[in-house]
N, CA, C and O atoms as a Tinker XYZ file with bonds, in Angstrom:
   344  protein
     1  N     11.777000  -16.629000    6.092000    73     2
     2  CA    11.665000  -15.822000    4.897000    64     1     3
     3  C     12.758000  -16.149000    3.899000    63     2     4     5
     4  O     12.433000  -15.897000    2.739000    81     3
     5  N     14.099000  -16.700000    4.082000    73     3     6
     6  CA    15.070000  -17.307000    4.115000    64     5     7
     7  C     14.886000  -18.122000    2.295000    63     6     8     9
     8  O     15.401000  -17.989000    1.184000    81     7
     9  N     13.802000  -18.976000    2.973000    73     7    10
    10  CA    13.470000  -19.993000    1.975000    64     9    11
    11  C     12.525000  -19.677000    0.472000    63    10    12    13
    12  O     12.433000  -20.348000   -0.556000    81    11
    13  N     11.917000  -18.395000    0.856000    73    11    14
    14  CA    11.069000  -18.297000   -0.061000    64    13    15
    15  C     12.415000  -17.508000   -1.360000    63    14    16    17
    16  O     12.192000  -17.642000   -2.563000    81    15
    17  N     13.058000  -17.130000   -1.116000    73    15    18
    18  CA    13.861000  -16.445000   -2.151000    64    17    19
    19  C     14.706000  -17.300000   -3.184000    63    18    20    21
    20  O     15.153000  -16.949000   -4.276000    81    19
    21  N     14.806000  -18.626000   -2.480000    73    19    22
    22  CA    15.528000  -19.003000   -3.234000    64    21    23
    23  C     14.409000  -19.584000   -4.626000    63    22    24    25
    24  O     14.871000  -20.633000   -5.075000    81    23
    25  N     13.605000  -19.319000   -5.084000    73    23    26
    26  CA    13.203000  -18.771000   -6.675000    64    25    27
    27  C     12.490000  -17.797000   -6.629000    63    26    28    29
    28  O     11.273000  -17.870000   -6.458000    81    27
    29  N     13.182000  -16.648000   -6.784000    73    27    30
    30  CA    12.854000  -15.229000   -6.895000    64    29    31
    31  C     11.423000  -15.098000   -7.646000    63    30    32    33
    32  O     10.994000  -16.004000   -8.360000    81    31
    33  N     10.852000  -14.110000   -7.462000    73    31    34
    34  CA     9.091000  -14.038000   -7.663000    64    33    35
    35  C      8.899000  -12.682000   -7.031000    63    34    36    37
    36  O      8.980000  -12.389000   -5.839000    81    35
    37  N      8.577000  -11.763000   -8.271000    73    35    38
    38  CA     8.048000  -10.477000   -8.069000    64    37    39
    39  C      6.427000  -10.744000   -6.504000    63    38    40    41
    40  O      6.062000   -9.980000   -5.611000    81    39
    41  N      6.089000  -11.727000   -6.783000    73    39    42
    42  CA     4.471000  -11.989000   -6.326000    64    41    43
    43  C      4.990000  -12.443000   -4.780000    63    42    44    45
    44  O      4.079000  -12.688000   -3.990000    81    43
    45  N      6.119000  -12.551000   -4.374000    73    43    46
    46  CA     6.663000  -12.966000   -2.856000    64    45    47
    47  C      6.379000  -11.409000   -2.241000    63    46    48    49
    48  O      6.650000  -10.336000   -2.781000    81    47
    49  N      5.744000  -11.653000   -0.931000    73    47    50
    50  CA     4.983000  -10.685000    0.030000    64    49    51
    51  C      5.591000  -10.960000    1.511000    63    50    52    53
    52  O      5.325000  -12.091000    1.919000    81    51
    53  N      6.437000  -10.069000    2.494000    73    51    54
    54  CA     7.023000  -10.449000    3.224000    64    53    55
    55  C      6.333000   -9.191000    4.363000    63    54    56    57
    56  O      5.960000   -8.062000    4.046000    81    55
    57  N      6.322000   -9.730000    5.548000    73    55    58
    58  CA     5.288000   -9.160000    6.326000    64    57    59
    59  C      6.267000   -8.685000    7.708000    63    58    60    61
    60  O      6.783000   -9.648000    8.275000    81    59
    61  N      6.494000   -7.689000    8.145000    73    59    62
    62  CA     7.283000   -7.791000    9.793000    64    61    63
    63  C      5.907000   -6.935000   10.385000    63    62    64    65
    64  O      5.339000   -6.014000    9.798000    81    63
    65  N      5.588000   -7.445000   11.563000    73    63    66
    66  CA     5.218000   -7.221000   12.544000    64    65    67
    67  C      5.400000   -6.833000   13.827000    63    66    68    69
    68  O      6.521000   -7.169000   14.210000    81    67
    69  N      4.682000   -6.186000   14.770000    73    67    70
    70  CA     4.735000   -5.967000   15.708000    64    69    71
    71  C      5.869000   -6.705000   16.817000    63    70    72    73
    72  O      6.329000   -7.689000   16.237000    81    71
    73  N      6.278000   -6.614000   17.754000    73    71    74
    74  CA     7.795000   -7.502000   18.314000    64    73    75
    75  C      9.039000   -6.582000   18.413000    63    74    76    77
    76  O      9.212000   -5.545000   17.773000    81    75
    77  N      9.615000   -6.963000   19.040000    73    75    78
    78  CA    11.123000   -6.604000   19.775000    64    77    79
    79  C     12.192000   -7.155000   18.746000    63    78    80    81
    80  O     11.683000   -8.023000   18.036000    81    79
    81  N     13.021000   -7.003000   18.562000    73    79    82
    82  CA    14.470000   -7.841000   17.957000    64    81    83
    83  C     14.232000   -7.010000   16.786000    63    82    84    85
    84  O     13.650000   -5.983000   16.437000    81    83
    85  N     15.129000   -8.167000   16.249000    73    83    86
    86  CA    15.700000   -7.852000   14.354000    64    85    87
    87  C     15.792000   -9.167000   13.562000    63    86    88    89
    88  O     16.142000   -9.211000   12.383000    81    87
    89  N     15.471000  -10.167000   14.257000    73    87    90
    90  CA    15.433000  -11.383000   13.785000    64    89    91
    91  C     14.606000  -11.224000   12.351000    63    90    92    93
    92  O     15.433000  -11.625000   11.532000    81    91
    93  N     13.963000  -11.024000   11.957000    73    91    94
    94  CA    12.944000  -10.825000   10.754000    64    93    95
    95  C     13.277000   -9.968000   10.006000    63    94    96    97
    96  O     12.762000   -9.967000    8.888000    81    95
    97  N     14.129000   -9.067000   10.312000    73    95    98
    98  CA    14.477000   -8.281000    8.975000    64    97    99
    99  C     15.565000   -8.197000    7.984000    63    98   100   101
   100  O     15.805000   -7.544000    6.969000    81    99
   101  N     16.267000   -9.349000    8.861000    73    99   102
   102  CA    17.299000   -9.917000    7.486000    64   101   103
   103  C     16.452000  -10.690000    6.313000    63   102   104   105
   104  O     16.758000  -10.634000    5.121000    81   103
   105  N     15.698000  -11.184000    6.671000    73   103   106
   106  CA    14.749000  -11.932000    5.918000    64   105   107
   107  C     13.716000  -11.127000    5.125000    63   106   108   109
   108  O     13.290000  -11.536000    4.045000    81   107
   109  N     13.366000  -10.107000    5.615000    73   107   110
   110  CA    12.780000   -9.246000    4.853000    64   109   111
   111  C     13.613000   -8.716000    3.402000    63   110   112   113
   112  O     13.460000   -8.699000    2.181000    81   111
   113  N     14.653000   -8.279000    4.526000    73   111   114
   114  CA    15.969000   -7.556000    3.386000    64   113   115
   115  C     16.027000   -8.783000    1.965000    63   114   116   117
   116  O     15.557000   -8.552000    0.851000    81   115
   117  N     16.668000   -9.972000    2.351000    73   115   118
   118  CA    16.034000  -10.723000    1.367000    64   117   119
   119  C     14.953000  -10.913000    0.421000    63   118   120   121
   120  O     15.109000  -11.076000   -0.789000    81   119
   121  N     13.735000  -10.879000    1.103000    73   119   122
   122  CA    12.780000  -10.836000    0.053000    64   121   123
   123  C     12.931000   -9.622000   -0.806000    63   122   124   125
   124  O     12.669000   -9.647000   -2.009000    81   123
   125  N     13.311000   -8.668000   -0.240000    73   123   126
   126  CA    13.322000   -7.055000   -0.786000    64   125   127
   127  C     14.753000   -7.415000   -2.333000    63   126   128   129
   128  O     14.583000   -7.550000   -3.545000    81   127
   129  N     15.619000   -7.439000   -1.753000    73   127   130
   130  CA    16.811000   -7.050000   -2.631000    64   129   131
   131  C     17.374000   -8.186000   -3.413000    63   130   132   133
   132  O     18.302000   -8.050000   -4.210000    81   131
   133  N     16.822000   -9.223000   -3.172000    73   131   134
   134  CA    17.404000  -10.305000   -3.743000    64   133   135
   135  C     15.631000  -11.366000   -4.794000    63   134   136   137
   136  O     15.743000  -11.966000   -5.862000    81   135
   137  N     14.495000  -11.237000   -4.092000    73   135   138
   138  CA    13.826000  -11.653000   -4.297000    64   137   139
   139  C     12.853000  -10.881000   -5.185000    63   138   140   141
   140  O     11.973000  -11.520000   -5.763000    81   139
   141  N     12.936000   -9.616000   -5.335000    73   139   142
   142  CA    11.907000   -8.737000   -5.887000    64   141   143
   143  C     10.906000   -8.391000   -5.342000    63   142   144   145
   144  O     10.139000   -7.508000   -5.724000    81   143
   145  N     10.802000   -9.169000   -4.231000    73   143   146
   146  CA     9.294000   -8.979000   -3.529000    64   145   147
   147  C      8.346000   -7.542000   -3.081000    63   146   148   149
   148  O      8.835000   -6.511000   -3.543000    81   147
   149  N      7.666000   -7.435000   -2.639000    73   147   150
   150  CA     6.613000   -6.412000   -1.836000    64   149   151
   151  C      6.841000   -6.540000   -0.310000    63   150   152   153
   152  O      6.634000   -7.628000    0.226000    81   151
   153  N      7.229000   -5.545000    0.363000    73   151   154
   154  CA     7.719000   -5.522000    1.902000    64   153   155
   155  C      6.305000   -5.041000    2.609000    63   154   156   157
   156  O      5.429000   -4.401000    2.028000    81   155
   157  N      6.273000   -5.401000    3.730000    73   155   158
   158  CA     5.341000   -4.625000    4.096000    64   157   159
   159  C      6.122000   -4.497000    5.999000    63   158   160   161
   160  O      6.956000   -5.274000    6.465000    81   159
   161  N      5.560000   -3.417000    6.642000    73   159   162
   162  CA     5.751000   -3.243000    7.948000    64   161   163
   163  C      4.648000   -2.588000    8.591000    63   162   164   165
   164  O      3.959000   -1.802000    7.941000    81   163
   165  N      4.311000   -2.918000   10.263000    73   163   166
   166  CA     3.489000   -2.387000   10.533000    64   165   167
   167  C      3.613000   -1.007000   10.976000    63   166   168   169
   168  O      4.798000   -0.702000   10.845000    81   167
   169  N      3.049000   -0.183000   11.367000    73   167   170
   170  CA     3.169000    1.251000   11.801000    64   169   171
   171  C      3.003000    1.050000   13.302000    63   170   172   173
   172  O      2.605000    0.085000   13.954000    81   171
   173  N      3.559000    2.621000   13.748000    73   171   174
   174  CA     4.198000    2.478000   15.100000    64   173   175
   175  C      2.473000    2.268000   15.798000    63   174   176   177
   176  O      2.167000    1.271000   16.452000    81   175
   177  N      1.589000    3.303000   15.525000    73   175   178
   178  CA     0.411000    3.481000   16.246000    64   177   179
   179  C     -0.380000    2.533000   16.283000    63   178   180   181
   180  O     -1.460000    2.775000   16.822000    81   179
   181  N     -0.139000    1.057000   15.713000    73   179   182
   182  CA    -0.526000    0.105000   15.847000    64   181   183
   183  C      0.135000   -0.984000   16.129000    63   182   184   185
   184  O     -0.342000   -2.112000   16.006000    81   183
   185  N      1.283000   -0.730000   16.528000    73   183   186
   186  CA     2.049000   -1.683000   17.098000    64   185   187
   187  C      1.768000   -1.799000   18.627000    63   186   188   189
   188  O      1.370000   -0.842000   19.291000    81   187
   189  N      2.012000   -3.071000   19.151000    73   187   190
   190  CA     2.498000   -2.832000   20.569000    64   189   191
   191  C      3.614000   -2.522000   21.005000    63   190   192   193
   192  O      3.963000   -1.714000   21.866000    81   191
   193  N      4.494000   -3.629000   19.968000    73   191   194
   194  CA     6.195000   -3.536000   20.256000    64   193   195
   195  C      6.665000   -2.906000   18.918000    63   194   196   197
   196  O      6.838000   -3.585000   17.905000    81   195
   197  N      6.853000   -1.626000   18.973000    73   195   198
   198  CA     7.485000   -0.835000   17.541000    64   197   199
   199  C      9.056000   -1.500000   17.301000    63   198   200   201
   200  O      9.801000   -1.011000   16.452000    81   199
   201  N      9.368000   -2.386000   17.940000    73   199   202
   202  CA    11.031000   -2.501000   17.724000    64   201   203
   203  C     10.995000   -3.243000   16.178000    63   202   204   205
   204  O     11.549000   -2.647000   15.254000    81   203
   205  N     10.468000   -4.282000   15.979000    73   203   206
   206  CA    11.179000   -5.269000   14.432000    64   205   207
   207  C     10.633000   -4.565000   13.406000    63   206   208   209
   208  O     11.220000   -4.552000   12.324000    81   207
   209  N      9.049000   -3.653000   13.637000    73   207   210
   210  CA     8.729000   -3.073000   12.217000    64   209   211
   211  C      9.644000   -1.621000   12.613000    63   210   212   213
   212  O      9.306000   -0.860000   11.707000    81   211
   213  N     10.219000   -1.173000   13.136000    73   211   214
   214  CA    11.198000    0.299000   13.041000    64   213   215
   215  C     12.387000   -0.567000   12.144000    63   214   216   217
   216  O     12.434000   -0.725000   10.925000    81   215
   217  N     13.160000   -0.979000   13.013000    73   215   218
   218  CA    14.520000   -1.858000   12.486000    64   217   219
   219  C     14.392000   -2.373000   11.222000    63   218   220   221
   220  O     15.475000   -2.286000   10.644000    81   219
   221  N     13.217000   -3.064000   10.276000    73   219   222
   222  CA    13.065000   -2.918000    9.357000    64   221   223
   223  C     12.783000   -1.671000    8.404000    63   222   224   225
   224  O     13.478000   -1.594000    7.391000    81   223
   225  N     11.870000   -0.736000    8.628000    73   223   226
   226  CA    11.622000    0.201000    8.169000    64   225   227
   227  C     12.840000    1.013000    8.068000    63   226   228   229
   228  O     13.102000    1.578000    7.006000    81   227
   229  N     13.788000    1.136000    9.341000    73   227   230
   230  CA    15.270000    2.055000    8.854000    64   229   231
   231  C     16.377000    1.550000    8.506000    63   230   232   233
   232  O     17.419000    2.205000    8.559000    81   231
   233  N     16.308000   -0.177000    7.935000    73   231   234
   234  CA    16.725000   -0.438000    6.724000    64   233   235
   235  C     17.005000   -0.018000    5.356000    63   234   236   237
   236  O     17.963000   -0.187000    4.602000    81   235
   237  N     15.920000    0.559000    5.265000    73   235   238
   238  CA    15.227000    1.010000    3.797000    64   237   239
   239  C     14.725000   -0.044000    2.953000    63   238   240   241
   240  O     14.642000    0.011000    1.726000    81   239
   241  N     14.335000   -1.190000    3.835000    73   239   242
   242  CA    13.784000   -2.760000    2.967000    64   241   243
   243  C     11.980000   -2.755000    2.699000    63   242   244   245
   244  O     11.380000   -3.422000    1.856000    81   243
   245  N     11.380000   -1.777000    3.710000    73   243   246
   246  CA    10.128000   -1.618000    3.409000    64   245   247
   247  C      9.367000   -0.715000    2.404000    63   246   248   249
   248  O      9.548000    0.499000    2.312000    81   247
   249  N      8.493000   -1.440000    1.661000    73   247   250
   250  CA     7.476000   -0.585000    0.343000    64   249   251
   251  C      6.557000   -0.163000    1.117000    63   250   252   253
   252  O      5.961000    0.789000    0.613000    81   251
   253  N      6.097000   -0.525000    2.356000    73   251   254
   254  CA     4.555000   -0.035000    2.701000    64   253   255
   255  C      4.516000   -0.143000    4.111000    63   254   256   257
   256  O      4.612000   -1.213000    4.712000    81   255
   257  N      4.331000    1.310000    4.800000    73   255   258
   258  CA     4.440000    0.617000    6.495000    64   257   259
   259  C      2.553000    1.325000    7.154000    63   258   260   261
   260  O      2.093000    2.461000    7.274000    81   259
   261  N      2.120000    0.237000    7.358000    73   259   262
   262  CA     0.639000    0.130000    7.532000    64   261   263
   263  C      0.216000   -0.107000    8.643000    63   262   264   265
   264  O      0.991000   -0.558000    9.487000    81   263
   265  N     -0.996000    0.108000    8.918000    73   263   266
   266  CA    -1.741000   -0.164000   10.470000    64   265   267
   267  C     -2.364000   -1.956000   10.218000    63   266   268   269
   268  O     -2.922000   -2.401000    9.215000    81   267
   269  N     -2.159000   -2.393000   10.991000    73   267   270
   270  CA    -2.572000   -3.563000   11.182000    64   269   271
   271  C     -3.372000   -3.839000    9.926000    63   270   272   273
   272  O     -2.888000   -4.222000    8.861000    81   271
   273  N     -4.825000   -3.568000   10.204000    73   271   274
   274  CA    -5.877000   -3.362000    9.115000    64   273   275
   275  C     -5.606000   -2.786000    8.039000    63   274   276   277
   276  O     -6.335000   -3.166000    7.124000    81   275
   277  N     -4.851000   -2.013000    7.752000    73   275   278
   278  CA    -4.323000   -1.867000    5.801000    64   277   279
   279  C     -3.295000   -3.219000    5.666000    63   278   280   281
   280  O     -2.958000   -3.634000    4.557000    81   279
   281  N     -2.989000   -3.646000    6.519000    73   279   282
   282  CA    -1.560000   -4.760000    6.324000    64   281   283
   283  C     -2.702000   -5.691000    5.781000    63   282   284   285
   284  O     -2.292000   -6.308000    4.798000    81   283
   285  N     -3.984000   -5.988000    6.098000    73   283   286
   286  CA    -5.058000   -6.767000    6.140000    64   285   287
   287  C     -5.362000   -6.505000    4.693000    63   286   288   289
   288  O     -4.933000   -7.329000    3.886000    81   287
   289  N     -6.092000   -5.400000    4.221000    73   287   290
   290  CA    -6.496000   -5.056000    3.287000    64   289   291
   291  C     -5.450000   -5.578000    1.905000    63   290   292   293
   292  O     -5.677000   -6.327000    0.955000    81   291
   293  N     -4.500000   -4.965000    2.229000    73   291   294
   294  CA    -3.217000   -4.789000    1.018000    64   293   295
   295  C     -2.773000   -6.048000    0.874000    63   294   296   297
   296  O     -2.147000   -6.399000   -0.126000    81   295
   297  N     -3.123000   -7.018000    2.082000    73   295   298
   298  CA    -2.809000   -8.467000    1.380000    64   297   299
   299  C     -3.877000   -9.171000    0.482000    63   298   300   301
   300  O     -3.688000  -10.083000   -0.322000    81   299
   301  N     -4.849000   -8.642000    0.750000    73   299   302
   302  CA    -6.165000   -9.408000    0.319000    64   301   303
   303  C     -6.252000   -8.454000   -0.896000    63   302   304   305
   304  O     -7.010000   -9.002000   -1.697000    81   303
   305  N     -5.909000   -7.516000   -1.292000    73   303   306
   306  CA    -5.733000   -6.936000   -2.571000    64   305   307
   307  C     -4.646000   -7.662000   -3.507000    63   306   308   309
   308  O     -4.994000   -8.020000   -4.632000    81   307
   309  N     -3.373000   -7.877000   -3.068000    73   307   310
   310  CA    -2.489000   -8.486000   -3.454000    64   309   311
   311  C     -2.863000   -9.452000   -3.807000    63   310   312   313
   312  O     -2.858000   -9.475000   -5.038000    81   311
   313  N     -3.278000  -10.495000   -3.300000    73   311   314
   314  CA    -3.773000  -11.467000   -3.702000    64   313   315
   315  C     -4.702000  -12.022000   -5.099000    63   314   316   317
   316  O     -4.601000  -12.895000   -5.961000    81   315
   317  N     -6.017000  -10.501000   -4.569000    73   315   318
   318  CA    -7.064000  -10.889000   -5.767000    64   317   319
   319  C     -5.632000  -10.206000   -7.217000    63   318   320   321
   320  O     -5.288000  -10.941000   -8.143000    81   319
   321  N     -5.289000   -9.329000   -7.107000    73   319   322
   322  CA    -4.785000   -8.760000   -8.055000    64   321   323
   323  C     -3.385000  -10.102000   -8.687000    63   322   324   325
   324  O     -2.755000  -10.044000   -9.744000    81   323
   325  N     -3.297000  -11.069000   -7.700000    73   323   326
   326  CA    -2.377000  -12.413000   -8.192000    64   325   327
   327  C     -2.945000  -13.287000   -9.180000    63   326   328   329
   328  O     -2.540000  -13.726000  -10.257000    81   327
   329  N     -4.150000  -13.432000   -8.413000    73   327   330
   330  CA    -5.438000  -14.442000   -9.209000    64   329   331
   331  C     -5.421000  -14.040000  -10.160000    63   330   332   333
   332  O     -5.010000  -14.841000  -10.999000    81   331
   333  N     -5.793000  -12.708000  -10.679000    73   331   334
   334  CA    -6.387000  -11.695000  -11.562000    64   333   335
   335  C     -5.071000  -12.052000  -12.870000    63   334   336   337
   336  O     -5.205000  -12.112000  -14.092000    81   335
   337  N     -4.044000  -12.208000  -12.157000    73   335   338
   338  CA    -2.851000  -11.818000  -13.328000    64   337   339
   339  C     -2.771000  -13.698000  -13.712000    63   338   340   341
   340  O     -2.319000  -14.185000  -14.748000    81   339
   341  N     -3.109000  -14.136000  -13.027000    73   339   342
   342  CA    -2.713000  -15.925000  -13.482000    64   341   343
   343  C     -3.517000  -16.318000  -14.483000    63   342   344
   344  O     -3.426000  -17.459000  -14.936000    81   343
């Protein structure tokens, strides 16, 4: 996630998922505070492993913490709404 910041872009979309650790949410934090981006995390009731989307989420680096299938939706919205603006 590291790499995408270095040219900042409101339209950068950074995703943590399901999983153990914290490895991913420095990188999130990045896209968030340095990149402008859209955070997203998954929600506990659809997680298996609630550990990397919690640890992100009580960051305060996440805009949107979703069930699998809205994580689905909200990208594919994001998207058309990218097209839409180009």
């Amino acid at each position: 996630m590291n790499s995408v910041i270095s040219r900042p872009d409101d339209r950068i979309v950074g995703v943590i998922l399901t999983g153990m650790g914290k490895d991913g949410v420095q990188g999130l934090a990045y896209i968030k505070h340095l990149g402008g981006g859209i955070t997203l995390a998954q929600d506990e009731a659809s997680s298996i492993v609630y550990g990397m989307p919690k640890a992100a989420f009580e960051t305060g680096c996440v805009d949107f913490v979703l069930s699998s299938e809205e994580i689905r939706q909200k990208l594919i919205n994001l998207v058309r709404k990218g097209l839409e603006g180009d």
